[in-house]
C-alpha positions as CSV (number, residue, x, y, z in Angstrom):
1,X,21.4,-8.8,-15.3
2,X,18.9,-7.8,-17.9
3,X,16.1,-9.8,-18.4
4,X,13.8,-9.7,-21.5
5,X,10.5,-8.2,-21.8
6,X,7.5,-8.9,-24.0
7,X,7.1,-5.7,-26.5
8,X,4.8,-3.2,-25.9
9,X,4.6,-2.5,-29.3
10,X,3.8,-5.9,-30.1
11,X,1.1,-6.2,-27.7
12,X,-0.2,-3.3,-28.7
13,X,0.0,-4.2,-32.6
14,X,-2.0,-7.7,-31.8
15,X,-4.9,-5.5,-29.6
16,X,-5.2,-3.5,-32.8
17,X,-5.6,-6.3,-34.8
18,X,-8.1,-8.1,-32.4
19,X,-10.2,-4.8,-32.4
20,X,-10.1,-4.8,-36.1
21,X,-11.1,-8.3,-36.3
22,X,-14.0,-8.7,-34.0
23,X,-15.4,-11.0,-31.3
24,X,-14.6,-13.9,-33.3
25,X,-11.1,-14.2,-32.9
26,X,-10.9,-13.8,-29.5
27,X,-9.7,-16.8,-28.7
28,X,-7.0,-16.7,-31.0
29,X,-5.9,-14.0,-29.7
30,X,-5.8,-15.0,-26.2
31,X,-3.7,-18.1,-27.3
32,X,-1.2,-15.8,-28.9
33,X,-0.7,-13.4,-26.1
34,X,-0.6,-16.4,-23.7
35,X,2.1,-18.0,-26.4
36,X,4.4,-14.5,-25.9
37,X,4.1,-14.1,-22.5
38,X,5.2,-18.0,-21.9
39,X,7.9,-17.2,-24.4
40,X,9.3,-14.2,-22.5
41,X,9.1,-16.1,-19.1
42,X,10.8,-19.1,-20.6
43,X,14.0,-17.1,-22.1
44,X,14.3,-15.2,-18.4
45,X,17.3,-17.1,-16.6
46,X,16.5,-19.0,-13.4
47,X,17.0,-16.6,-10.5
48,X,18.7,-19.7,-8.4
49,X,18.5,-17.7,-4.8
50,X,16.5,-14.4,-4.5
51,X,18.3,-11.6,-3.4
52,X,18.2,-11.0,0.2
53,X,15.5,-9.0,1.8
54,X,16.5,-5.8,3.5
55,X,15.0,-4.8,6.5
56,X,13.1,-1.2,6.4
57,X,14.1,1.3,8.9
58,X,11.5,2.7,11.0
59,X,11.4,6.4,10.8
60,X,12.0,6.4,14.0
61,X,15.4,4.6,13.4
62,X,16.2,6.7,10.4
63,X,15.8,9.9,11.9
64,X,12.7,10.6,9.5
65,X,9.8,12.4,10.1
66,X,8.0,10.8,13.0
67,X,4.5,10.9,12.9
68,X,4.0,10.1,16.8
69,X,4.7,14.1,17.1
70,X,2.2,14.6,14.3
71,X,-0.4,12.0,16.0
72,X,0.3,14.2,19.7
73,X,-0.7,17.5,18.1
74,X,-3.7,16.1,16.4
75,X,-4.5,14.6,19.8
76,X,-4.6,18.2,21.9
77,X,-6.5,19.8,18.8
78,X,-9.3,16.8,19.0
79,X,-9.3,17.1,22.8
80,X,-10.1,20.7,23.0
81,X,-13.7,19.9,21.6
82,X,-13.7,16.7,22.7
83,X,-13.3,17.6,26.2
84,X,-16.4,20.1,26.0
85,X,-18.3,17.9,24.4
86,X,-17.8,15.2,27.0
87,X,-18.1,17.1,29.8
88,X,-21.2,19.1,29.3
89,X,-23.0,15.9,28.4
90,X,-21.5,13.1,30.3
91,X,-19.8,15.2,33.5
92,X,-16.4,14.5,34.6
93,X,-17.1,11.0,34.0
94,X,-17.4,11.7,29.7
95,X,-14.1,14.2,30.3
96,X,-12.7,11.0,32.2
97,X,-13.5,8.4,29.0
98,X,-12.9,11.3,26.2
99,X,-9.3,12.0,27.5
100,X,-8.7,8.0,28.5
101,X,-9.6,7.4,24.9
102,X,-7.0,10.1,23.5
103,X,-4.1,8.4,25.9
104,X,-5.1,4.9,24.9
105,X,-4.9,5.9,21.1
106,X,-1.5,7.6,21.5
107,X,0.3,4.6,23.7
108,X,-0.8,1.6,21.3
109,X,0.4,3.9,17.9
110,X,3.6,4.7,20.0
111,X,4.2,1.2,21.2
112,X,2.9,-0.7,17.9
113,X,5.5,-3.2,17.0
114,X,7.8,-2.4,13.9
């Protein structure tokens, strides 16, 4: 089912002329753009049930690239510095929160609902 579309070139022939013309005929040329595009909606035949949705696989599900592997390797870069960082100015307590925070992060992205 083809449906048909309000020309380009027509469009594009009325801007020209609008340019040409000036501010004056603006809203002329509003109403006749608005007249086309009411015309092309009104000669589209009346969809009477959309097409079903389909559902999107997960990557995951379709064997794609997962980034949960991508989001694990990013993790043990960050915590290398991370873990320094945090423990030379917070003690095992900051390594305790810095790591806890990297765990956290990957559980809810690997547990996120789809």
């Amino acid at each position: 089912m083809t449906t048909r579309r309000l020309p380009r070139e027509d469009l594009a022939a009325a801007l020209a002329a609008r340019r040409e013309l000036g501010p004056d005929y603006d809203a002329a040329f509003i109403e006749t753009v608005v007249d086309r595009i009411e015309e092309a909606l009104d000669a589209r035949p009346a969809d009477p049930a959309p097409a079903p949705r389909r559902r999107l696989r997960t990557p995951r599900a379709s064997g794609g690239g997962d980034h949960g592997l991508l989001l694990a390797v990013l993790s043990m870069v960050a915590a290398i510095p991370l873990s320094a960082i945090a423990a030379v100015n917070a003690g095992g307590v900051g390594l305790f929160l810095a790591w806890s925070a990297i765990v956290l992060i990957n559980i809810a992205y690997n547990f996120r609902p789809r």
